[in-house]
MARBASE-625914 format. One record per atom (N, C-alpha, C, O, CB): z, x, y; residue in one letter. Coordinates in steps of 0.2 Angstrom, whole numbers, padded with zeros to 4 digits, always signed. Each point is the difference from the previous one (the first is absolute). Glycine has a CB too. Layout:
// MARBASE-625914
ZXYA...
END
This chain:
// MARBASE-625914
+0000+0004-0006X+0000-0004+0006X+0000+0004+0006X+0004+0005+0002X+0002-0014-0008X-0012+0007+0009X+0001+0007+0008X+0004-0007+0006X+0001-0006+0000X-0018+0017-0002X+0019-0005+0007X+0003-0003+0005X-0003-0001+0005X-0003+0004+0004X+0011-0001-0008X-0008-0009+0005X-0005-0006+0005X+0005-0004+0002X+0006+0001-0002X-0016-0002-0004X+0009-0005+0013X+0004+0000+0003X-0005-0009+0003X-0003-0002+0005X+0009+0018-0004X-0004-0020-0008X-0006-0006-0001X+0002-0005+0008X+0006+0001+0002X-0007-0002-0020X-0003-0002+0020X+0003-0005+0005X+0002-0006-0005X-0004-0003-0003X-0004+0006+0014X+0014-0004-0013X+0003-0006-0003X+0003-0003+0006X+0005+0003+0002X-0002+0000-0013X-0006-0008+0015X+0005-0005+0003X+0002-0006-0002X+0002-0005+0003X-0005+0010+0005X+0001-0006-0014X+0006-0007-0004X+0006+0005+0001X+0002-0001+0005X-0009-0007-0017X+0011+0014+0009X+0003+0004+0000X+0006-0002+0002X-0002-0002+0006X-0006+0009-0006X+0015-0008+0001X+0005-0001+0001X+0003+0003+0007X+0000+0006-0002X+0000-0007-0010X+0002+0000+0016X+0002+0006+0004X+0007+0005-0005X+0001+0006+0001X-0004-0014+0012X+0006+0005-0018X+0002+0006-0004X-0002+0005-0004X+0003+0005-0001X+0003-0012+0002X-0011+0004-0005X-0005+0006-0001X-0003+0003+0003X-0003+0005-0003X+0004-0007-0003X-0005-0001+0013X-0003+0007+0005X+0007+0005+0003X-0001+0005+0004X-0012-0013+0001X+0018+0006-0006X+0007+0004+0001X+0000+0005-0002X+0003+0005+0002X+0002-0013-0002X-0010+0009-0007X+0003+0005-0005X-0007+0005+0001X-0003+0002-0005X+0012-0010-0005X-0014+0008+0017X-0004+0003+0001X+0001+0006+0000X+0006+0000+0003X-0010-0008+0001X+0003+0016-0005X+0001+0005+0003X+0002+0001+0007X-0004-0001+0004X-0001+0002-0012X+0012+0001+0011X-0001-0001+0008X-0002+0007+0002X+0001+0006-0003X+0008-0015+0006X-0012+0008+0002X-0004+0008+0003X+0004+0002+0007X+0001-0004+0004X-0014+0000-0007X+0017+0011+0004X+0003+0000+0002X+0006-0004+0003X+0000+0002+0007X-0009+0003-0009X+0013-0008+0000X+0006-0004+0004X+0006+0003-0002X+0001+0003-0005X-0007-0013+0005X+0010+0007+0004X+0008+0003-0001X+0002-0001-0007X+0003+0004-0003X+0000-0006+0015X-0006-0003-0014X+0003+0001-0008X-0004+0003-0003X+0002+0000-0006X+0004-0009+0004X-0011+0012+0001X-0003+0005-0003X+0002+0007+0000X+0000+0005-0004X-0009-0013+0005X+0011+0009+0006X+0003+0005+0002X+0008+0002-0002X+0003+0005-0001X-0012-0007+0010X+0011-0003-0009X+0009+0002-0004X-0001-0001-0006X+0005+0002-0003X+0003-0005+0011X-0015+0000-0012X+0001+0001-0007X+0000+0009+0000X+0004+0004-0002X-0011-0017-0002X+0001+0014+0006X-0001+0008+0001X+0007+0004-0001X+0002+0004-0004X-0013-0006+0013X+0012+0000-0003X+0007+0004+0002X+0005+0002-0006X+0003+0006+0000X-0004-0011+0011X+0002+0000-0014X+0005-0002-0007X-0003+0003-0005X+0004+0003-0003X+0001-0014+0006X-0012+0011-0004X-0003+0003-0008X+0002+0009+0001X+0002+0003-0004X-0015-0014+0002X+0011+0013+0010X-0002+0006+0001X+0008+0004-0003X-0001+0005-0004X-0009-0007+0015X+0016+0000-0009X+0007-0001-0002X+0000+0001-0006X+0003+0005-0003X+0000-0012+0011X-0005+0002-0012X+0000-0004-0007X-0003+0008-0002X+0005+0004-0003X-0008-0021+0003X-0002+0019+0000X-0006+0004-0001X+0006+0009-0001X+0003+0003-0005X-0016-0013+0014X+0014+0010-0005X+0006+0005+0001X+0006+0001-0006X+0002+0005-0004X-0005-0010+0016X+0005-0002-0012X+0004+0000-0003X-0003+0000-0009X+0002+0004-0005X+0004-0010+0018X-0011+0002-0013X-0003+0002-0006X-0001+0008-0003X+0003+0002-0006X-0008-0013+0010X+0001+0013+0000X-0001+0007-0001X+0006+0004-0001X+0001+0005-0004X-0011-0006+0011X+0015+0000-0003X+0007+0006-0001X+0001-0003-0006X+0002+0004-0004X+0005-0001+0016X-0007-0008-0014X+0002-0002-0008X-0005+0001-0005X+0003+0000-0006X+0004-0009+0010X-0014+0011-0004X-0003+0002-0005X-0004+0006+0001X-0005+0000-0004X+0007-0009+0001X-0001+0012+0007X-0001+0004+0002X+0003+0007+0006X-0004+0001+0004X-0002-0010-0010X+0011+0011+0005X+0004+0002+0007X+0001+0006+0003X+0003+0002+0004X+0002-0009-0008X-0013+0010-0001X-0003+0004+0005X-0005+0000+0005X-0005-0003-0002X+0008+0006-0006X-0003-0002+0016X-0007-0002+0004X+0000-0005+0001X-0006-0003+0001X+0000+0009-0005X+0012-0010+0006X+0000-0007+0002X+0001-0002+0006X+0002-0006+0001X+0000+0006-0010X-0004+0006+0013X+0000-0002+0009X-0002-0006+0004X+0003-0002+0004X-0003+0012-0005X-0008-0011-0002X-0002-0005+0001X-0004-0004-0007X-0001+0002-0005X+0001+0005+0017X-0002-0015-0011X-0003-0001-0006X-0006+0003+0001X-0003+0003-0005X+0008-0015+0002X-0008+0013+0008X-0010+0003+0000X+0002+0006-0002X-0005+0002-0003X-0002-0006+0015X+0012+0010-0013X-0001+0004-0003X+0004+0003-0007X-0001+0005-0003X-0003-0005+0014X+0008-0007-0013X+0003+0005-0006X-0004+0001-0005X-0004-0004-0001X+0013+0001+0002X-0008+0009-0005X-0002+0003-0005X+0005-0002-0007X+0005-0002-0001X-0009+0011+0011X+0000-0007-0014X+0006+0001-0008X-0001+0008+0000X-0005+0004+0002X+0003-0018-0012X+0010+0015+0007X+0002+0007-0001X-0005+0006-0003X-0002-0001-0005X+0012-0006+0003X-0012+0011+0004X-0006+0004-0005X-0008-0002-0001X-0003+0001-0005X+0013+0000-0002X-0012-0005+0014X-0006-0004-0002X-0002+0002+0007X+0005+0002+0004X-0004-0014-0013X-0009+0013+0010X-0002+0002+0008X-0004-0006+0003X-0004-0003-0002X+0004+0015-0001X+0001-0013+0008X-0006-0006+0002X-0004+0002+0002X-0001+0005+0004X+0006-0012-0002X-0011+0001-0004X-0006+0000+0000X-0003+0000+0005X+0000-0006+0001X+0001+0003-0009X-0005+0005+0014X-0001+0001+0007X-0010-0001+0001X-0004+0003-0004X+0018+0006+0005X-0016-0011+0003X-0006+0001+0003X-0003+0005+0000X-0006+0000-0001X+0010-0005+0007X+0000+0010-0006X-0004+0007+0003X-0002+0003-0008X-0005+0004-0001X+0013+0000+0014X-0003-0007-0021X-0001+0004-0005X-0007+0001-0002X-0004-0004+0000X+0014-0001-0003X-0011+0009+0002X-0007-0001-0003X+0000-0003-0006X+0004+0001-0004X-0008+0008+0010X-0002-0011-0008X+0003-0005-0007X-0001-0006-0002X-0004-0003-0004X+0011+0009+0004X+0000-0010+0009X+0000-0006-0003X-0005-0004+0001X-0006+0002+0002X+0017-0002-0001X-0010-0005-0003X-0007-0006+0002X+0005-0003+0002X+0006+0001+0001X-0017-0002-0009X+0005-0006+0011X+0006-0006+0002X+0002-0002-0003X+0006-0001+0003X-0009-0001+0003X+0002+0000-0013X+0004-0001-0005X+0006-0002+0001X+0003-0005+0002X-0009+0011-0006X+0007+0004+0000X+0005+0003-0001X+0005-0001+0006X+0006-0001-0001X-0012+0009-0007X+0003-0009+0015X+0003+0003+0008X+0003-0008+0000X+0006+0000+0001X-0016+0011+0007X+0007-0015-0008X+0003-0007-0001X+0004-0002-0005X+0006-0002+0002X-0014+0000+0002X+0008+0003-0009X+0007-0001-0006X+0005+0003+0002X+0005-0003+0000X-0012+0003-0010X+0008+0007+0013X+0005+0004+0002X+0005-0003+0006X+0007-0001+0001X-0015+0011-0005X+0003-0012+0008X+0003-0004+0006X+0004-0003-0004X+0005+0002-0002X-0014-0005+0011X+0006-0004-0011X+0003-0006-0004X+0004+0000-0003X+0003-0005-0001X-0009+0003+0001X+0009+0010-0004X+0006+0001-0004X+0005+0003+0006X+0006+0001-0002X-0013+0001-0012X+0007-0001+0018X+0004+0007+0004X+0000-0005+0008X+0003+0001+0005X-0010+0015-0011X+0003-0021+0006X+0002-0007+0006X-0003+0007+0007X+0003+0001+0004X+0013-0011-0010X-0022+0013+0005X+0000+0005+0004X-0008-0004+0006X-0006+0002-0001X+0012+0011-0009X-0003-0017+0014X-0003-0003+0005X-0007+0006+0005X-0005-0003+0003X+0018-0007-0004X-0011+0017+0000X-0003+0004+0006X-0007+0000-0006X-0006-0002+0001X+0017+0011+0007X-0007-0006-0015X-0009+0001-0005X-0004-0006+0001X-0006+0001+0002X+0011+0005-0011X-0001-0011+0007X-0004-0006+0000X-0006+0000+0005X-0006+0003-0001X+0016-0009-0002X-0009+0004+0008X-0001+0000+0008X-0006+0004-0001X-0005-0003+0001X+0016+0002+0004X-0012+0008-0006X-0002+0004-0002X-0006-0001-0002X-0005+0001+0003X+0014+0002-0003X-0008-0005-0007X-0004-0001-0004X-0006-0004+0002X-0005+0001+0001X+0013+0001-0007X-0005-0010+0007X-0002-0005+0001X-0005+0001+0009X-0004-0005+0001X+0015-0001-0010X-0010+0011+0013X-0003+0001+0006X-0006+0005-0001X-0006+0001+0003X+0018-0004+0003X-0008+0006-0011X-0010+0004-0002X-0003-0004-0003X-0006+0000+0002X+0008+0012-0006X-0001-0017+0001X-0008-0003-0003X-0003-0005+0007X+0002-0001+0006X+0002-0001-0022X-0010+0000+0013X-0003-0003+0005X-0002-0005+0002X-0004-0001+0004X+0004+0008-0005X+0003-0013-0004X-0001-0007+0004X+0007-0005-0006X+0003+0003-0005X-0020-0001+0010X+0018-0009-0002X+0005-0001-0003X-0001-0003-0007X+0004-0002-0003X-0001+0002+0013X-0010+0001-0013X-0004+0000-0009X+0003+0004-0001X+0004-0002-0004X-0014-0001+0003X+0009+0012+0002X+0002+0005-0002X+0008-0001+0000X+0002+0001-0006X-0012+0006+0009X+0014-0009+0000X+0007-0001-0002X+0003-0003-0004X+0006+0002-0003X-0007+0000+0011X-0003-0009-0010X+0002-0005-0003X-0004+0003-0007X+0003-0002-0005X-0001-0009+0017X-0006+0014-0013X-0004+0002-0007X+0005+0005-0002X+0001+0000-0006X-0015-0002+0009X+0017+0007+0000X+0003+0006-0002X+0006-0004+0000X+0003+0003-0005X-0009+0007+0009X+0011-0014-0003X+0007-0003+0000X-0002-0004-0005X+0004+0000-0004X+0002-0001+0016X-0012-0002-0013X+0002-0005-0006X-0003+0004-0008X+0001-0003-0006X-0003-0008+0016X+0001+0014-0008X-0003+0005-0007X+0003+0005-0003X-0001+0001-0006X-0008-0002+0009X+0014+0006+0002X+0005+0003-0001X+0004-0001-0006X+0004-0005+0001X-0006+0006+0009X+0003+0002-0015X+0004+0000-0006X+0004+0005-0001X-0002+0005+0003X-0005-0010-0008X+0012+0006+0004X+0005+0007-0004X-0002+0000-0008X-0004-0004-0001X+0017+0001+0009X-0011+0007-0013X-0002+0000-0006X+0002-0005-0005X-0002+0000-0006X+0002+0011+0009X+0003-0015+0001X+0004-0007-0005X-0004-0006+0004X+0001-0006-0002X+0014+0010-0001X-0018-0002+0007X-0002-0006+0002X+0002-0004+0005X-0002-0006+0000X+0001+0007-0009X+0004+0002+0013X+0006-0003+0005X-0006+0001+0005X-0004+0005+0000X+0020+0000-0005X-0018-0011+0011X-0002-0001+0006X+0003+0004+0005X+0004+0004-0002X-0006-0015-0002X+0001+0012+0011X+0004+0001+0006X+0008-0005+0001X+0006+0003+0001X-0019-0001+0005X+0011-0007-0006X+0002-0006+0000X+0008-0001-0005X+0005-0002+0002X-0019-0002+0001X+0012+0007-0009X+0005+0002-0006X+0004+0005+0002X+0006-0001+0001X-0014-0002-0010X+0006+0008+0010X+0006+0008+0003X+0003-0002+0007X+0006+0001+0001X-0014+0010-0005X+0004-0015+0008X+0003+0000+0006X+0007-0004-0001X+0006+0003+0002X-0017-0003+0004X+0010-0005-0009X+0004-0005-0002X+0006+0002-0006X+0006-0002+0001X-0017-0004+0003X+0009+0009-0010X+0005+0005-0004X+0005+0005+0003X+0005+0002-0004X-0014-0004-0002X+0007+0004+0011X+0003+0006+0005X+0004-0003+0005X+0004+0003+0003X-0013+0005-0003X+0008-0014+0002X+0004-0003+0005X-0003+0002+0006X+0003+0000+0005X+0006+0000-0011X-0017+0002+0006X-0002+0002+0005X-0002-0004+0005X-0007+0000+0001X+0006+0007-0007X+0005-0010+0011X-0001-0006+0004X-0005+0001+0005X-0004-0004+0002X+0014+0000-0004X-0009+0011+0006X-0004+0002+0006X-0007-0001+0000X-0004-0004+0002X+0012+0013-0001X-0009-0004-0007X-0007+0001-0005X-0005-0007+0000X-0005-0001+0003X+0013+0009-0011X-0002-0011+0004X-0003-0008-0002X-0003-0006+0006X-0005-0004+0001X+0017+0006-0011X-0006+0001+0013X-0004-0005+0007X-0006+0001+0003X-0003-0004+0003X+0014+0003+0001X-0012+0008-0005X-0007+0002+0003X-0004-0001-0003X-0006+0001+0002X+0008+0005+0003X-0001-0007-0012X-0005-0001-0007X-0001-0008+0002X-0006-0002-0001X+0012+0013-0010X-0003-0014+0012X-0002-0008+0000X-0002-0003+0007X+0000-0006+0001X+0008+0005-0009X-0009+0007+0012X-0003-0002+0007X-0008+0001-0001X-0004-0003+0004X+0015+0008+0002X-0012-0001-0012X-0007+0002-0001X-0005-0006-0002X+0002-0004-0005X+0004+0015+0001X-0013-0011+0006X-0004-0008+0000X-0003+0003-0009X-0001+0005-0002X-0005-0009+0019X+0007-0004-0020X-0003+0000-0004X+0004+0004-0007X-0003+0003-0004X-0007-0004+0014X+0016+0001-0010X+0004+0005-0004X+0001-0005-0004X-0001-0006+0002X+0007+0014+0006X-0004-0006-0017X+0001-0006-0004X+0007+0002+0000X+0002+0006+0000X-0012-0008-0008X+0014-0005+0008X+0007+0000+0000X+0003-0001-0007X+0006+0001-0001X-0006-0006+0012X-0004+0004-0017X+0001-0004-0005X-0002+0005-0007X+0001-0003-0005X-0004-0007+0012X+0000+0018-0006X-0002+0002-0006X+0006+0002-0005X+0006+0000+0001X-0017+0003+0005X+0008-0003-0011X+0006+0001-0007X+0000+0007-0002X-0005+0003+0001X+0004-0014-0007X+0004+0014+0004X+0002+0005-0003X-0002+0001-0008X-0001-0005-0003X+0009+0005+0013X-0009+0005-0013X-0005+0000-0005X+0008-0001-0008X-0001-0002-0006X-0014+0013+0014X+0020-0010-0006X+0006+0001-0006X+0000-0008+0001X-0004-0004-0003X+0013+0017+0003X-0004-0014+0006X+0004-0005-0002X-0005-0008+0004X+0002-0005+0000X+0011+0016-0001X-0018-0009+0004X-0004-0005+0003X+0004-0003+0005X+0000-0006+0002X-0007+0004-0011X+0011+0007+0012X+0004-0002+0004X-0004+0000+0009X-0004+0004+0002X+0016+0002-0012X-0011-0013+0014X-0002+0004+0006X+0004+0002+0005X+0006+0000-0001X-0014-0006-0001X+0006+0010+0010X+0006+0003+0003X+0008-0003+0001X+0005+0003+0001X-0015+0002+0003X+0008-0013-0004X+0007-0005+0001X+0004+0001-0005X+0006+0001+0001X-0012-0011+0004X+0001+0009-0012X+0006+0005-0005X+0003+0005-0001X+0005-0001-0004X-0008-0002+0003X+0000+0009+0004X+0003+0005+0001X+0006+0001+0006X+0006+0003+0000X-0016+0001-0004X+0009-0008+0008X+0004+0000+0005X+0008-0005-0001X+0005+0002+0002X-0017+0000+0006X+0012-0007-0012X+0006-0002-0003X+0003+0005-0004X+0006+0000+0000X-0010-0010+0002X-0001+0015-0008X+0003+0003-0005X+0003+0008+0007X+0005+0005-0002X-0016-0011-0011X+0009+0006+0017X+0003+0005+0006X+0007-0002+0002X+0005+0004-0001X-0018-0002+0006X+0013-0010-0003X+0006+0001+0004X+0006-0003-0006X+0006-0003+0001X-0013+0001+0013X+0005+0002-0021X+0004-0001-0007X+0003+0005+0000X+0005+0001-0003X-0011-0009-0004X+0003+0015+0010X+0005+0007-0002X+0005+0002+0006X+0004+0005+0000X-0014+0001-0007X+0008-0011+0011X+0006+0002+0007X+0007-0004-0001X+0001-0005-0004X-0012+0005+0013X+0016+0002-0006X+0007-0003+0001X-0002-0004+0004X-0006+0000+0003X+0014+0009-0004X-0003-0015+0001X+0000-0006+0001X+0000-0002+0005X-0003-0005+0003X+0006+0005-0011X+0000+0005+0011X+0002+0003+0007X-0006-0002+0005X-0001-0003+0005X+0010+0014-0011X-0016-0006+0002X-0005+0000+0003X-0008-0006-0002X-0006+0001+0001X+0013+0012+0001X-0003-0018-0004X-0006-0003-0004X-0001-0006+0007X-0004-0005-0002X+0007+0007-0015X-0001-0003+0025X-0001-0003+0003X-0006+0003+0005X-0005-0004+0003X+0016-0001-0006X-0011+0012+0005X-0005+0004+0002X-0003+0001-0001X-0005+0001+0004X+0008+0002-0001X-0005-0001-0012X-0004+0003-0004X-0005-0009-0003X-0005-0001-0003X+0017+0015-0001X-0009-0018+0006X-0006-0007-0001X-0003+0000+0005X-0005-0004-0001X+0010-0005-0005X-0005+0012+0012X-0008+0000+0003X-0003+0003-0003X-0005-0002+0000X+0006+0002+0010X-0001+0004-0013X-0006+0004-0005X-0006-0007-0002X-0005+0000+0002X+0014+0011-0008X-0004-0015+0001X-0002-0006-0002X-0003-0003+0005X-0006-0001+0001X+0014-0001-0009X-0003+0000+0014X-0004-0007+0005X-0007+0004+0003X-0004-0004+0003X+0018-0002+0002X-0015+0014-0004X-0006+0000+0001X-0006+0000-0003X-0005-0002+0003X+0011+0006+0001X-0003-0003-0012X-0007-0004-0004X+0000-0005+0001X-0005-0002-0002X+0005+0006-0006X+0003-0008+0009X+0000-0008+0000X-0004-0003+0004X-0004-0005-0001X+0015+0006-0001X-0008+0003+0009X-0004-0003+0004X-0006+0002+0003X-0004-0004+0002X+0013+0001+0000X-0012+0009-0003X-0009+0001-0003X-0005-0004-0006X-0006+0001-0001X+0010+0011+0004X+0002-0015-0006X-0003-0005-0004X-0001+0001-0008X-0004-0002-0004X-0001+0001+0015X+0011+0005-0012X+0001+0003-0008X+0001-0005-0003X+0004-0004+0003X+0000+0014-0001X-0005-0014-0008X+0000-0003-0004X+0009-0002-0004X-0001+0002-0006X-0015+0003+0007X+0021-0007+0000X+0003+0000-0005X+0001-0003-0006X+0005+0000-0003X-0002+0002+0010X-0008-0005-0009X-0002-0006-0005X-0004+0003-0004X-0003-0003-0004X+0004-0007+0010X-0002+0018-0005X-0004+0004-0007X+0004+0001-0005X+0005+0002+0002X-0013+0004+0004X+0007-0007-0013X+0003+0006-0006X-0002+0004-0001X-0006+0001+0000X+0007-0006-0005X+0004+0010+0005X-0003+0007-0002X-0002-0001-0011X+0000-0005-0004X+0010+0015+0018X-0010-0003-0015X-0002+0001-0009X+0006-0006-0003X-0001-0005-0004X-0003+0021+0002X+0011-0014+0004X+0005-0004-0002X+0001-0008+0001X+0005-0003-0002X-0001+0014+0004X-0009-0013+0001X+0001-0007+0001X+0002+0000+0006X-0003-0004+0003X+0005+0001-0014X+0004+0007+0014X+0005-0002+0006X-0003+0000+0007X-0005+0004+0003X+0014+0001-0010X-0005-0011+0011X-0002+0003+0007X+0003+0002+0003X+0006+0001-0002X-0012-0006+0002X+0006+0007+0008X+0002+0003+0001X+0007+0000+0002X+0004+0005+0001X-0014-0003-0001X+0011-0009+0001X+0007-0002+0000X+0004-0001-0007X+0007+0001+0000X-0010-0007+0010X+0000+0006-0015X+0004+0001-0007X+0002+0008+0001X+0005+0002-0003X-0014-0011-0005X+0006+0014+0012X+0003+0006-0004X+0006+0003+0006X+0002+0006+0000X-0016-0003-0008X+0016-0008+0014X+0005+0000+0004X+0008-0001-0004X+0002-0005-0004X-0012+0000+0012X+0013+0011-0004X+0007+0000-0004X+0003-0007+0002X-0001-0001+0005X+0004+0015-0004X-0001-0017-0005X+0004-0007-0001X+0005-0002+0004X+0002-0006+0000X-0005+0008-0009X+0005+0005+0014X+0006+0000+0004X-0003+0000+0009X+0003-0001+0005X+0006+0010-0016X-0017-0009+0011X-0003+0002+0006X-0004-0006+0001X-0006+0000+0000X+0007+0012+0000X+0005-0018+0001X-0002-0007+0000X-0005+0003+0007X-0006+0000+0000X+0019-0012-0007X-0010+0015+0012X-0007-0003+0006X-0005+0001+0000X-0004-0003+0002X+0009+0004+0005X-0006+0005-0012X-0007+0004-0001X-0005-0007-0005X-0006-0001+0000X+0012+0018+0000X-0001-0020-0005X-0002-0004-0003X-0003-0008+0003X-0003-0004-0002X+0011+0012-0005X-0003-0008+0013X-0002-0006+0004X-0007+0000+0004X-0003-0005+0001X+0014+0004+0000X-0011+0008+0002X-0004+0001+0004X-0007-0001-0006X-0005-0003+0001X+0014+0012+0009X-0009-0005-0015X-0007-0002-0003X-0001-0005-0004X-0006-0001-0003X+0004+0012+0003X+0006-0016-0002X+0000-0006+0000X-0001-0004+0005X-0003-0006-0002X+0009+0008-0005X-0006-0002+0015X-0001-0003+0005X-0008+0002+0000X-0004-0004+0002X+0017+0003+0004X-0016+0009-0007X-0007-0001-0001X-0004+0000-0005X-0006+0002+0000X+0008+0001+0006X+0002-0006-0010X-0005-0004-0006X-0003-0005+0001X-0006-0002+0000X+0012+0004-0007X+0002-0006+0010X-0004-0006+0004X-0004+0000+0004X-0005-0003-0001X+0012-0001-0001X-0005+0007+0007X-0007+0000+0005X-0008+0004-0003X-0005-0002+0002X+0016+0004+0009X-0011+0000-0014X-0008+0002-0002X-0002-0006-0004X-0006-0002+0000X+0007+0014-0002X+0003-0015-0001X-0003-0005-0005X+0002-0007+0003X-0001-0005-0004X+0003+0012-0006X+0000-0007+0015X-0005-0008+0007X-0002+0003+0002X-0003-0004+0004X+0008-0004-0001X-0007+0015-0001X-0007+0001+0005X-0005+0000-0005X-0006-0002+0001X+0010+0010+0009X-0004-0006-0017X-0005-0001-0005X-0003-0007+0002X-0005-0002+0001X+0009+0009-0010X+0004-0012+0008X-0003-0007-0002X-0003-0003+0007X-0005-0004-0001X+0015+0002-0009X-0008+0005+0015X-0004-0004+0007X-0006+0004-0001X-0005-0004-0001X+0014+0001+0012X-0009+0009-0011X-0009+0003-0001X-0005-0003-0004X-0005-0002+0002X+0009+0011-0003X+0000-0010-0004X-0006-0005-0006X+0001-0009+0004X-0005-0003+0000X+0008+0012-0017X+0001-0011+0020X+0002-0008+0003X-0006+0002+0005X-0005-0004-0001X+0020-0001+0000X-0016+0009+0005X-0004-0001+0005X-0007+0002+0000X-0004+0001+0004X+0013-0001+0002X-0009+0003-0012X-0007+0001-0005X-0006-0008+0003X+0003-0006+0001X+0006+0014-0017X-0016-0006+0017X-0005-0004+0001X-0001-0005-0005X+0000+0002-0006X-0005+0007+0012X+0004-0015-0006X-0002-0005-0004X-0008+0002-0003X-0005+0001+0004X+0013-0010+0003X-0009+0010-0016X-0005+0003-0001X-0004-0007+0001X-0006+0001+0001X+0010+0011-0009X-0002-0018+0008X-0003-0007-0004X+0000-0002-0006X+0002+0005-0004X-0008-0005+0011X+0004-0005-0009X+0000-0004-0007X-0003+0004-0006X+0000-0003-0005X-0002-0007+0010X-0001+0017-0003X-0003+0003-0004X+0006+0005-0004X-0001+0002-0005X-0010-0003+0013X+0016+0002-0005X+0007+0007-0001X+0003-0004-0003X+0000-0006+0001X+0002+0014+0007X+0002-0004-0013X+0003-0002-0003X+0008+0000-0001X+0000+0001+0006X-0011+0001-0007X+0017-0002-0001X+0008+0002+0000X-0002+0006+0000X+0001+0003+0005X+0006-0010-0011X-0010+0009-0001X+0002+0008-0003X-0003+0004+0005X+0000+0006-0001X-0002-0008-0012X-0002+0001+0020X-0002+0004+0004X+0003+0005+0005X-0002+0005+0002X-0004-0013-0004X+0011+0004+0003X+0005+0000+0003X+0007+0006-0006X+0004+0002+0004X-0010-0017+0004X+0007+0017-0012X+0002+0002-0005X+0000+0008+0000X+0002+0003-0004X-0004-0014-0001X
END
């Protein structure tokens, strides 16, 4: 599912509520709280080079830079995505040369398992990253991963199931950003589950929250297909199906 931005005005004013907001104060103290969250993450799994989230490192590993010779975009993009390193990104994405070339390399990009942009950003808790990854035209919010056919919404609950409990209120914007580019919660991965099945049992809000967007995708399905064109006496039920 790529992210688009359909005109529904049957639409509820409470689910054009759950639009991405662009710049506003609450987008911005979400920020503020994850960058914190982010911090705090990293001194707990990692508590070396944790000055900032754009630049920690893991212990004994070098990062991957522009200048390497070697990388491709690829590689230069997955690294962002795991390391939340917003300057590479940037980077990257400003040498190519139109917004096809961005959207063809972000959506084609794999790791050796199979893992998307979208999957590491999201597995890493990389929120900085992620936001500029879903700013991008034409980006799929929805692909699966080749093990578990998981998509990034799944990774991103399986992210904030390794955090203390402490941090599982800053760490669901990760979620509410998929959400609100238009990530799908109503997919199964291989296991059957979605992605509120695989939510610790104790993080009723994270559970509310993607229960509150089940429902909203599935009345904007149903007004989409209700304000679908009359084919005439010729269509049939099953057309509609």
């Amino acid at each position: 599912m790529k992210r688009v931005s359909p005109h529904l005005p049957s639409l509820s004013s409470w689910m054009l509520s759950r639009a991405r907001p662009l710049n506003t104060n609450h987008h911005l103290r979400i920020k503020r709280r994850v960058v914190q969250t982010q911090r705090d993450i990293c001194q707990t799994r990692h508590p070396v080079n944790c000055t900032s989230s754009a630049s920690r490192t893991v212990a004994g590993t070098k990062d991957i830079t522009m200048s390497d010779e070697g990388a491709t975009p690829r590689e230069l993009v997955l690294e962002a995505c795991r390391r939340n390193n917003t300057s590479l990104l940037s980077e990257v994405l400003t040498s190519l040369n139109t917004p096809h070339d961005v959207a063809d390399l972000l959506n084609n990009a794999k790791d050796g398992v199979g893992n998307h942009c979208l999957h590491l950003a999201a597995s890493y808790g990389s929120y900085d990253v992620l936001d500029i990854l879903l700013d991008q035209e034409d980006l799929e919010v929805d692909p699966v991963d080749r093990l578990e056919r998981d998509t990034p919404l799944h990774k991103a609950i399986r992210f904030i199931n390794t955090l203390p409990s402490s941090q599982w209120e800053s760490a669901s914007s990760i979620a509410d950003l998929l959400i609100d580019a238009g990530a799908d919660p109503r997919i199964r991965n291989k296991a059957k589950l979605k992605p509120m099945d695989l939510v610790d049992p104790k993080n009723k809000e994270l559970r509310n929250a993607l229960q509150n967007a089940e429902y909203a995708m599935t009345v904007g399905d149903d007004v989409v297909l209700g304000d679908a064109p009359d084919e005439g006496p010729t269509g049939s039920a099953s057309d509609s199906d």
